[in-house]
PDB file of N, CA, C and O in Angstrom:
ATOM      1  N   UNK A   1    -156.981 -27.352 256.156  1.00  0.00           N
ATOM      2  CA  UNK A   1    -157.347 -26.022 255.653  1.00  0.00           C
ATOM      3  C   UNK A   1    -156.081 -25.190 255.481  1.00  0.00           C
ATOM      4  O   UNK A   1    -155.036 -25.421 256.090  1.00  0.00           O
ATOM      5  N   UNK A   2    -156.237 -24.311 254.700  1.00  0.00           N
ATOM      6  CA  UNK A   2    -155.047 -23.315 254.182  1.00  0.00           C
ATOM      7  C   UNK A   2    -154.761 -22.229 255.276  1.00  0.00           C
ATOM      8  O   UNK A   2    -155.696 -21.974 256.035  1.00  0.00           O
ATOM      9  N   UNK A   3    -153.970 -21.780 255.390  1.00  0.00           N
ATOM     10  CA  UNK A   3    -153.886 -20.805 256.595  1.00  0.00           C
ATOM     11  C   UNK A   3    -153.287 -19.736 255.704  1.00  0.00           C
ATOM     12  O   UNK A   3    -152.139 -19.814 255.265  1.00  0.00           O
ATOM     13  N   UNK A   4    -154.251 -18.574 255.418  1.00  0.00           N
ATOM     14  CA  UNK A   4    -154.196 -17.555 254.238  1.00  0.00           C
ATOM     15  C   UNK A   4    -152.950 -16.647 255.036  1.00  0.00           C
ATOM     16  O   UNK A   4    -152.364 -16.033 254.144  1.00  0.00           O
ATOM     17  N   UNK A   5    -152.490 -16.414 256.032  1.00  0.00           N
ATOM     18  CA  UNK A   5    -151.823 -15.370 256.692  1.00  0.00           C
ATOM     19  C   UNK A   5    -150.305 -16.038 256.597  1.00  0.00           C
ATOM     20  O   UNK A   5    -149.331 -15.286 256.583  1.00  0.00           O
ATOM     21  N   UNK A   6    -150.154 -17.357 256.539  1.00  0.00           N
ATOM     22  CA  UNK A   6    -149.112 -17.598 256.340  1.00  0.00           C
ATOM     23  C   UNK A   6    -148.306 -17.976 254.368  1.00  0.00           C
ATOM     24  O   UNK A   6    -147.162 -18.261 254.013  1.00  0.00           O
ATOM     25  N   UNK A   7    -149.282 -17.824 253.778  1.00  0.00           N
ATOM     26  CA  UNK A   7    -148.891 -17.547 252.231  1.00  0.00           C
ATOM     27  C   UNK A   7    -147.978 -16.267 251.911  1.00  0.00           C
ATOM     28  O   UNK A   7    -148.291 -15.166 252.366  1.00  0.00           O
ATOM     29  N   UNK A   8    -146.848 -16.443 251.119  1.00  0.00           N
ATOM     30  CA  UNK A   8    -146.417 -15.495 250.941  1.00  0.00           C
ATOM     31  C   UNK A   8    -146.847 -14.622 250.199  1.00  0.00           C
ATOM     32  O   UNK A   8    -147.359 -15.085 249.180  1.00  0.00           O
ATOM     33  N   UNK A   9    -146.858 -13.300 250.298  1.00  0.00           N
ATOM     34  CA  UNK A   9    -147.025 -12.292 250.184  1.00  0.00           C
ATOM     35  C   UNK A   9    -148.930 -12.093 250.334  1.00  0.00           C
ATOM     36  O   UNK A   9    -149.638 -11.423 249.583  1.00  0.00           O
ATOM     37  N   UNK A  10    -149.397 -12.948 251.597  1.00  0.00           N
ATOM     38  CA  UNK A  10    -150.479 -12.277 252.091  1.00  0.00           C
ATOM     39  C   UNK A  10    -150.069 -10.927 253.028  1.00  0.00           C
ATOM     40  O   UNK A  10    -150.933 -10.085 252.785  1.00  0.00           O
ATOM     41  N   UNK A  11    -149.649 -10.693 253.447  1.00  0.00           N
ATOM     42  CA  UNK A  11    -149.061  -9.032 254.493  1.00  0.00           C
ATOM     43  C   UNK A  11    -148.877  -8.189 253.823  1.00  0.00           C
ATOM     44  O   UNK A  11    -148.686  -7.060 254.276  1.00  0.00           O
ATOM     45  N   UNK A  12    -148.873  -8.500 252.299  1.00  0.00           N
ATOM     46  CA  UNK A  12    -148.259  -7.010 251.487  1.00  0.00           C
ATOM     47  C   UNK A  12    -149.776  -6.692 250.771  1.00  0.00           C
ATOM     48  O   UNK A  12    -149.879  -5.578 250.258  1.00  0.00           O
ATOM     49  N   UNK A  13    -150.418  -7.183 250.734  1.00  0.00           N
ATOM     50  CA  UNK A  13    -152.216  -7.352 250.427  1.00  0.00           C
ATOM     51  C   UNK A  13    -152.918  -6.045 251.074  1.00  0.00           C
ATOM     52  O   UNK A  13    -152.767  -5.770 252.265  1.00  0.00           O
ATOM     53  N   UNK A  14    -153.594  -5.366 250.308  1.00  0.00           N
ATOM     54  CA  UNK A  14    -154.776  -4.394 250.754  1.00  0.00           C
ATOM     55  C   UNK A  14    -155.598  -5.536 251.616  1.00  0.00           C
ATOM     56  O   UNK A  14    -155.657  -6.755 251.457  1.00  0.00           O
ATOM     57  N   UNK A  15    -156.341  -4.481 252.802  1.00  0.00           N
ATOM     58  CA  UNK A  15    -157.519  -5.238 253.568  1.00  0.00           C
ATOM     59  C   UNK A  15    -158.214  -6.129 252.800  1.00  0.00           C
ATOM     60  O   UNK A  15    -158.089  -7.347 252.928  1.00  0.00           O
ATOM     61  N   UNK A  16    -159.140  -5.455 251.792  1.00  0.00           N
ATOM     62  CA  UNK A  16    -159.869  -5.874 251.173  1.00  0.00           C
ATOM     63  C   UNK A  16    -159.717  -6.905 249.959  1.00  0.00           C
ATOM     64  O   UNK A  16    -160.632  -7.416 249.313  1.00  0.00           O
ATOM     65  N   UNK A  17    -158.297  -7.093 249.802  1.00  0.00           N
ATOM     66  CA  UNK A  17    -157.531  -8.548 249.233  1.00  0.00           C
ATOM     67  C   UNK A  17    -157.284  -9.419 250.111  1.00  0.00           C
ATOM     68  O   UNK A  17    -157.317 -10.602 249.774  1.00  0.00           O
ATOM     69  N   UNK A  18    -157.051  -9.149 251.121  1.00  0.00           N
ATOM     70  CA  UNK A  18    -156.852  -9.830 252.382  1.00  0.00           C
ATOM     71  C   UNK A  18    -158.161 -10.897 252.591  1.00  0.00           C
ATOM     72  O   UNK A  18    -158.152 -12.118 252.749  1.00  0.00           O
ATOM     73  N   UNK A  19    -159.206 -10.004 252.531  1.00  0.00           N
ATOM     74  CA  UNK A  19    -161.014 -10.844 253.025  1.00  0.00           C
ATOM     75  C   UNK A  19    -161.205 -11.628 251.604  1.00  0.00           C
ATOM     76  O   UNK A  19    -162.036 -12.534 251.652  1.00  0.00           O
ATOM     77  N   UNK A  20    -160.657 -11.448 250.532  1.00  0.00           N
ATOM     78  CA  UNK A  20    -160.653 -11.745 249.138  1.00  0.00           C
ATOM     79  C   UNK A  20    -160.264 -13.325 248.783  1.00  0.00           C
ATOM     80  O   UNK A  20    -161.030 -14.214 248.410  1.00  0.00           O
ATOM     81  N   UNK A  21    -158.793 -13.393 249.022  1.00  0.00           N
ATOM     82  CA  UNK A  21    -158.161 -14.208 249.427  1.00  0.00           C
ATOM     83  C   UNK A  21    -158.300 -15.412 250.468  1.00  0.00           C
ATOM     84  O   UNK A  21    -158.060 -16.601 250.257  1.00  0.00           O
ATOM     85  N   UNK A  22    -158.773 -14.773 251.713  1.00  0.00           N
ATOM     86  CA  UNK A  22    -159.118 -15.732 252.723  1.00  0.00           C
ATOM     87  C   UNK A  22    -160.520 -16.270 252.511  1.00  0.00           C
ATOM     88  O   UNK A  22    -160.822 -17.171 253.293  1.00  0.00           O
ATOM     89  N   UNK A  23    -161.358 -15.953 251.711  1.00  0.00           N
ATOM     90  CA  UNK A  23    -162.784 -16.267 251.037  1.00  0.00           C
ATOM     91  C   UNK A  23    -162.074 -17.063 250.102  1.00  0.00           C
ATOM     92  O   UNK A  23    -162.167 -18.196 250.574  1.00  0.00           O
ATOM     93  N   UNK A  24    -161.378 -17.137 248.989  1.00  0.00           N
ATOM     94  CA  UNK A  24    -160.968 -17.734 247.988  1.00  0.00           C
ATOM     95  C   UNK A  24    -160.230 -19.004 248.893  1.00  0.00           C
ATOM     96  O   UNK A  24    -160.629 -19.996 248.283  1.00  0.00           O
ATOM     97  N   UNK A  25    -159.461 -19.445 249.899  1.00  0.00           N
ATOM     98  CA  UNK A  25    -158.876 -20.522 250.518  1.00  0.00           C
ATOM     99  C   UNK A  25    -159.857 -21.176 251.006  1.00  0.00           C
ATOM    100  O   UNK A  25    -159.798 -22.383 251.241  1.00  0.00           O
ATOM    101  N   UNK A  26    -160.814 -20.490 251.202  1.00  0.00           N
ATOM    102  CA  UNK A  26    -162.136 -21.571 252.060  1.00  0.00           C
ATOM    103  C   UNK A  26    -162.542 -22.216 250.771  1.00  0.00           C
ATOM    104  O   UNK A  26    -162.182 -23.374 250.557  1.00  0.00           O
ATOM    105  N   UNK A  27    -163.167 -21.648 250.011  1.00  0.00           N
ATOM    106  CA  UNK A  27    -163.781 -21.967 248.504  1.00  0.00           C
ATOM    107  C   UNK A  27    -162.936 -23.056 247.490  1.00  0.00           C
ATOM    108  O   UNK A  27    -163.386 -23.795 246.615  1.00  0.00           O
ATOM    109  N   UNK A  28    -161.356 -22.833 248.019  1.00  0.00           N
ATOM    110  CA  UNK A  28    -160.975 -23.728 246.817  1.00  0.00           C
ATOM    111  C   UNK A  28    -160.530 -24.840 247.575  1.00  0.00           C
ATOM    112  O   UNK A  28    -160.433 -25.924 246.999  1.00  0.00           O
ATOM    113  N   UNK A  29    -160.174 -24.719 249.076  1.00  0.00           N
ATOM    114  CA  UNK A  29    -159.949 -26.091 249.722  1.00  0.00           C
ATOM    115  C   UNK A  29    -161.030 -26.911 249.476  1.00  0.00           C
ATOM    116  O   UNK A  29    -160.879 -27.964 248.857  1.00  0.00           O
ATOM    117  N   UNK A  30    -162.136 -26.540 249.902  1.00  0.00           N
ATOM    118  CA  UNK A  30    -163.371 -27.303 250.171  1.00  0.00           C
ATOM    119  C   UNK A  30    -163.704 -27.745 248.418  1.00  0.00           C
ATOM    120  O   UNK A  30    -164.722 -28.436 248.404  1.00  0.00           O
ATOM    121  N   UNK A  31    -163.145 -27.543 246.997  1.00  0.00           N
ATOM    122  CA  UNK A  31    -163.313 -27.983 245.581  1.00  0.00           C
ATOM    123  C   UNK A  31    -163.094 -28.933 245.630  1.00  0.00           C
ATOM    124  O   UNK A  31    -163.867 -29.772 245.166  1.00  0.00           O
ATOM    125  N   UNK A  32    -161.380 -29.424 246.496  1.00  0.00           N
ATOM    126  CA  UNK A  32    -160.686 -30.835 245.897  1.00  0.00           C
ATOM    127  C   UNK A  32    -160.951 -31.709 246.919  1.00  0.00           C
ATOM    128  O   UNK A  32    -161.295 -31.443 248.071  1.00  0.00           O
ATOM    129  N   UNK A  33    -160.753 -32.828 246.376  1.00  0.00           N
ATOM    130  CA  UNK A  33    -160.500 -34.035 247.219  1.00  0.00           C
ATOM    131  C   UNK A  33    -159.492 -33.752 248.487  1.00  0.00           C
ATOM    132  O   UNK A  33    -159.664 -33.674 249.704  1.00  0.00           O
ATOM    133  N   UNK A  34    -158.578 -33.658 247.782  1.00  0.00           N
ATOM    134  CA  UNK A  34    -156.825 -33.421 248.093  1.00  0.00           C
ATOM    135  C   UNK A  34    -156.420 -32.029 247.841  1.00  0.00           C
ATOM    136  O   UNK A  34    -155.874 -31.424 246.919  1.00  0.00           O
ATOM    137  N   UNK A  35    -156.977 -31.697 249.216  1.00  0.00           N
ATOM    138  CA  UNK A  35    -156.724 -30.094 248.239  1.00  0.00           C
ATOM    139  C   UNK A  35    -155.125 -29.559 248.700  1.00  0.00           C
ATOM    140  O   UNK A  35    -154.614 -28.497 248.342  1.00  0.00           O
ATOM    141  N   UNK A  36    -154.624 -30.389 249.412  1.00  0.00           N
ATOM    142  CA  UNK A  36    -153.253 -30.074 249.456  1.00  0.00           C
ATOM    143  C   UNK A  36    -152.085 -30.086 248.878  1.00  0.00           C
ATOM    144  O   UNK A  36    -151.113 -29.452 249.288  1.00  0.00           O
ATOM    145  N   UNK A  37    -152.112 -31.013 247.606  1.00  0.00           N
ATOM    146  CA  UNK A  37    -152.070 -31.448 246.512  1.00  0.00           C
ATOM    147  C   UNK A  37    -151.779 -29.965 245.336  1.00  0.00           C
ATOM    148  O   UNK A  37    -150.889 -29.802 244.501  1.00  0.00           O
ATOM    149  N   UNK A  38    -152.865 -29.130 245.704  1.00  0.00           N
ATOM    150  CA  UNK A  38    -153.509 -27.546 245.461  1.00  0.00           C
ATOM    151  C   UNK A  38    -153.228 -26.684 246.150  1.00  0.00           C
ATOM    152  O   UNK A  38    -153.970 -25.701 246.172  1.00  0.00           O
ATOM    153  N   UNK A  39    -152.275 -26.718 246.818  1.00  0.00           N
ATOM    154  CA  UNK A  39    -152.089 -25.802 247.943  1.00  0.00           C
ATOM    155  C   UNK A  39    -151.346 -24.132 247.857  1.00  0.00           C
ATOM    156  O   UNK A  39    -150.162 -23.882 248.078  1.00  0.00           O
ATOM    157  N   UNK A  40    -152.013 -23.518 247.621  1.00  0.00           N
ATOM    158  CA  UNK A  40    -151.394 -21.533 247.067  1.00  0.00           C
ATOM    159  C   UNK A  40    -150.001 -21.658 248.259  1.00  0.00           C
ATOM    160  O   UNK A  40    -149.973 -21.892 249.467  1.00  0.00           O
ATOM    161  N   UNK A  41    -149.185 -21.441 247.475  1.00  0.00           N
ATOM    162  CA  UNK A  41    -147.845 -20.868 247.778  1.00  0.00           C
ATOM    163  C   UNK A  41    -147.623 -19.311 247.883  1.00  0.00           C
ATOM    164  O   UNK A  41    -146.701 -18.945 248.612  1.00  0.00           O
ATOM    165  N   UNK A  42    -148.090 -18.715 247.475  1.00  0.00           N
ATOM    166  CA  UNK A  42    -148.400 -17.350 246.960  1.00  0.00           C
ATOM    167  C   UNK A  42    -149.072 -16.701 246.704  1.00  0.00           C
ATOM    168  O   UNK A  42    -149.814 -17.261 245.897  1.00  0.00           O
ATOM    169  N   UNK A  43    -149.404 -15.636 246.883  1.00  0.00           N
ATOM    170  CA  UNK A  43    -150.777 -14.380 246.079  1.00  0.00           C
ATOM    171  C   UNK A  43    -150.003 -12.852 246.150  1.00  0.00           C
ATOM    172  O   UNK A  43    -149.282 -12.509 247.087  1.00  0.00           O
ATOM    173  N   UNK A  44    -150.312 -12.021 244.963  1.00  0.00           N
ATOM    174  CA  UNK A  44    -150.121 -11.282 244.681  1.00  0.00           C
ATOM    175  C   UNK A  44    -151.076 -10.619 243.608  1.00  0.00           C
ATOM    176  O   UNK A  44    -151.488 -11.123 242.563  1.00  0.00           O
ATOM    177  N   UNK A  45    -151.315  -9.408 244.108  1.00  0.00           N
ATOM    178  CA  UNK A  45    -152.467  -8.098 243.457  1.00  0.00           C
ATOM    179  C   UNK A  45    -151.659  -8.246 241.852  1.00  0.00           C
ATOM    180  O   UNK A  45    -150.478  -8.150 241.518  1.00  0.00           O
ATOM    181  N   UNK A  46    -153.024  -8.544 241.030  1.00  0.00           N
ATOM    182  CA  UNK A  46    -152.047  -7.844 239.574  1.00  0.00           C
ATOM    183  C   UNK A  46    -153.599  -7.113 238.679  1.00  0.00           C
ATOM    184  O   UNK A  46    -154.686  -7.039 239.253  1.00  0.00           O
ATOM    185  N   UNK A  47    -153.494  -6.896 238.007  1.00  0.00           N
ATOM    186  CA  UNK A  47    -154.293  -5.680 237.093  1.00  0.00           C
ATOM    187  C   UNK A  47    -155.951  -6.092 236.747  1.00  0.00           C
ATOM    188  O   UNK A  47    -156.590  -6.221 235.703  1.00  0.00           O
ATOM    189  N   UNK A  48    -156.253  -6.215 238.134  1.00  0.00           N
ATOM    190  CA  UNK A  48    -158.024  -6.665 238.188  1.00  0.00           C
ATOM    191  C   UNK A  48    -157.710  -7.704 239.244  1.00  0.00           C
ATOM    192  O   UNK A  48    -158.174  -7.378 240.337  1.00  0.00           O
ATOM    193  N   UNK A  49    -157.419  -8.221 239.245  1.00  0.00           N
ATOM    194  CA  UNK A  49    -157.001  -9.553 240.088  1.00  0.00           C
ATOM    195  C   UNK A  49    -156.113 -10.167 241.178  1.00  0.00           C
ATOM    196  O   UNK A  49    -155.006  -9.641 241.293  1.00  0.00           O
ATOM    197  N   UNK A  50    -156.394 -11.163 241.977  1.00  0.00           N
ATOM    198  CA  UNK A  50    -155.297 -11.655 242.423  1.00  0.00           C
ATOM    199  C   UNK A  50    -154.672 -12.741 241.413  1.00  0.00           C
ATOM    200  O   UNK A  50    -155.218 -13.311 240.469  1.00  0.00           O
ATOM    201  N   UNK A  51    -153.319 -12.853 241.916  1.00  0.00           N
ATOM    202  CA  UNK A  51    -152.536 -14.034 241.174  1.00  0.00           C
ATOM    203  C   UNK A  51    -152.255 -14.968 242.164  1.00  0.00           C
ATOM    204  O   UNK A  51    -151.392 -14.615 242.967  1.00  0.00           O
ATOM    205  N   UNK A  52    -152.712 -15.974 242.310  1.00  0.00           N
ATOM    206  CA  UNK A  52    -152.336 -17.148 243.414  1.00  0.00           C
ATOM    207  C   UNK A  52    -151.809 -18.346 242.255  1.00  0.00           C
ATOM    208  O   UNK A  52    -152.277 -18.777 241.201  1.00  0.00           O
ATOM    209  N   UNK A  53    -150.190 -18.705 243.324  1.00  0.00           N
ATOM    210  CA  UNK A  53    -149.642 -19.333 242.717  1.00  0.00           C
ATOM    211  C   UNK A  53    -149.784 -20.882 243.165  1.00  0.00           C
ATOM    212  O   UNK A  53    -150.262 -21.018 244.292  1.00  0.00           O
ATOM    213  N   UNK A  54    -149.514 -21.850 242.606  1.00  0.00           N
ATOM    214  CA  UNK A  54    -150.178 -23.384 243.595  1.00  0.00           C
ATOM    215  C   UNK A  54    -148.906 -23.947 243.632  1.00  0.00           C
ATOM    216  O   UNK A  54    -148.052 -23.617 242.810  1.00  0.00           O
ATOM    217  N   UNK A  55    -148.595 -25.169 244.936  1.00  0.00           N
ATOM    218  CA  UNK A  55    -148.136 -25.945 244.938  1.00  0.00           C
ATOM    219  C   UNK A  55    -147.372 -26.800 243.932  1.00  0.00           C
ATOM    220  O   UNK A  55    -146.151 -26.956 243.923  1.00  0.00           O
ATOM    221  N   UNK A  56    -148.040 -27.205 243.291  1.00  0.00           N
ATOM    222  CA  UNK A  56    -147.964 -27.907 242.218  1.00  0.00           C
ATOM    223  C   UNK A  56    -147.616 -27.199 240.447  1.00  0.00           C
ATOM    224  O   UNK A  56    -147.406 -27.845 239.420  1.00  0.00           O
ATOM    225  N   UNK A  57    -147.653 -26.095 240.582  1.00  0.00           N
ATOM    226  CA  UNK A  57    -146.840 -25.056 239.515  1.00  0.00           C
ATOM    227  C   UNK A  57    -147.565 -23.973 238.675  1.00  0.00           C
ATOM    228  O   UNK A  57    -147.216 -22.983 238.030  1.00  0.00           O
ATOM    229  N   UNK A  58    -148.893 -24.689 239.011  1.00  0.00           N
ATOM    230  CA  UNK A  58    -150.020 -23.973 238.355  1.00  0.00           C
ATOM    231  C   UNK A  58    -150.525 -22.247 239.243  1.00  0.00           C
ATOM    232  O   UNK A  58    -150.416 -21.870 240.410  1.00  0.00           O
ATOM    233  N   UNK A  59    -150.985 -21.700 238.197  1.00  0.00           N
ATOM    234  CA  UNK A  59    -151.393 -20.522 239.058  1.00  0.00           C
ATOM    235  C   UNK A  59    -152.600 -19.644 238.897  1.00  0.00           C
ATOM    236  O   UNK A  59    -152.771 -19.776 237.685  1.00  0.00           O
ATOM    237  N   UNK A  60    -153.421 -18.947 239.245  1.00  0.00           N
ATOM    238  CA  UNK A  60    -154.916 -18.897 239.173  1.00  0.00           C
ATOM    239  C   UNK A  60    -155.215 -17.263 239.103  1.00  0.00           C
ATOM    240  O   UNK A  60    -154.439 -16.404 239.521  1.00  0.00           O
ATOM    241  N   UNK A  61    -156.404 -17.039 238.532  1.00  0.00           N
ATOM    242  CA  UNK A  61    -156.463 -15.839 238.639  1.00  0.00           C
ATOM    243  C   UNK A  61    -157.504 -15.896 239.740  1.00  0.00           C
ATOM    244  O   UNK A  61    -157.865 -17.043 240.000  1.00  0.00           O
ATOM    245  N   UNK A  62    -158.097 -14.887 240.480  1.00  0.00           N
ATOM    246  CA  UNK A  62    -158.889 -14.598 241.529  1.00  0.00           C
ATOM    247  C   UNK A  62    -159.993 -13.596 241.134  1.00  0.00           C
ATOM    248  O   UNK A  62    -159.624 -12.660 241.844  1.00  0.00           O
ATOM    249  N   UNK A  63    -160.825 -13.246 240.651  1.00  0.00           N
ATOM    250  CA  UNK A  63    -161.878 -12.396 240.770  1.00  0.00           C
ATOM    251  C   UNK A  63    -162.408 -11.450 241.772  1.00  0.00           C
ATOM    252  O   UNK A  63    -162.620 -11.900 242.898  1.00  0.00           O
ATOM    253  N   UNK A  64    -162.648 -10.232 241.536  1.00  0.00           N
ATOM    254  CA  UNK A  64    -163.073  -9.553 243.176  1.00  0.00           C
ATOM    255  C   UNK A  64    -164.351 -10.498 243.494  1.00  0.00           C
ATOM    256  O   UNK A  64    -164.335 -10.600 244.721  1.00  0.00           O
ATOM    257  N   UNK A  65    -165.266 -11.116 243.079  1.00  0.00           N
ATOM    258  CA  UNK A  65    -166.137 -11.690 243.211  1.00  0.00           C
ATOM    259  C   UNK A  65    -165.835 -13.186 243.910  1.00  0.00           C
ATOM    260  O   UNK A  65    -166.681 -13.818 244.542  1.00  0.00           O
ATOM    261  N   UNK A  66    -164.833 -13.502 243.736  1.00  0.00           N
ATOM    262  CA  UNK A  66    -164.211 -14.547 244.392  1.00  0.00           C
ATOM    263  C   UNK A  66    -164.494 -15.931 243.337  1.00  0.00           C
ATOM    264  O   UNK A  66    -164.352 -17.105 243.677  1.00  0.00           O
ATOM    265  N   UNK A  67    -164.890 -15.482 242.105  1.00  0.00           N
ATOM    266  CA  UNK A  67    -164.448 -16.445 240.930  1.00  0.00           C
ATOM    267  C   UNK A  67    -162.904 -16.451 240.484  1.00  0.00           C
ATOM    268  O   UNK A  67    -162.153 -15.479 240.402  1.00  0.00           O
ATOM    269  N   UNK A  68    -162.600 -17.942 240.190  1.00  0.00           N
ATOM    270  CA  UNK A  68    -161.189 -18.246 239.476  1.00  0.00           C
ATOM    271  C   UNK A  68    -160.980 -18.800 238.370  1.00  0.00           C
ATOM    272  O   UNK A  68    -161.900 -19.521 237.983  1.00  0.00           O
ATOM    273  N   UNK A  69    -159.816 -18.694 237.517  1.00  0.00           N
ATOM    274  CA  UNK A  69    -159.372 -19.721 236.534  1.00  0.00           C
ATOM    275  C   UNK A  69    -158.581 -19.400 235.941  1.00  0.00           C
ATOM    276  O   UNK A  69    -158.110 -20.147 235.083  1.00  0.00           O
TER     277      UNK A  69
END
């Protein structure tokens, strides 16, 4: 499992990106096989959204609803 507190720039996160985020690591570990493979390097607030960046180079948008893509 992802440990949302140690991603960078989870501490610079509003509360309520904070519960956002750590809802979104449960949700997308539990998608993959290999979800480490997938693993957010990063998140950061941008204009509606979070931006979580992955492991692997790719990067996601976040929904307040806790939809991505």
């Amino acid at each position: 499992m992802f440990i949302p507190e140690k991603i960078k720039g989870f501490n610079k996160l509003a509360n309520a990106d904070k519960e956002l985020f750590k809802r979104f690591c449960t949700r997308f570990y539990n998608a993959w096989e290999y979800p480490e493979d997938h693993a957010p390097v990063k998140v950061q607030r941008a204009d509606g959204y979070l931006k979580i960046t992955l492991n692997d180079g790719d990067w996601l948008h976040v929904l307040g609803n806790g939809d991505w893509y």
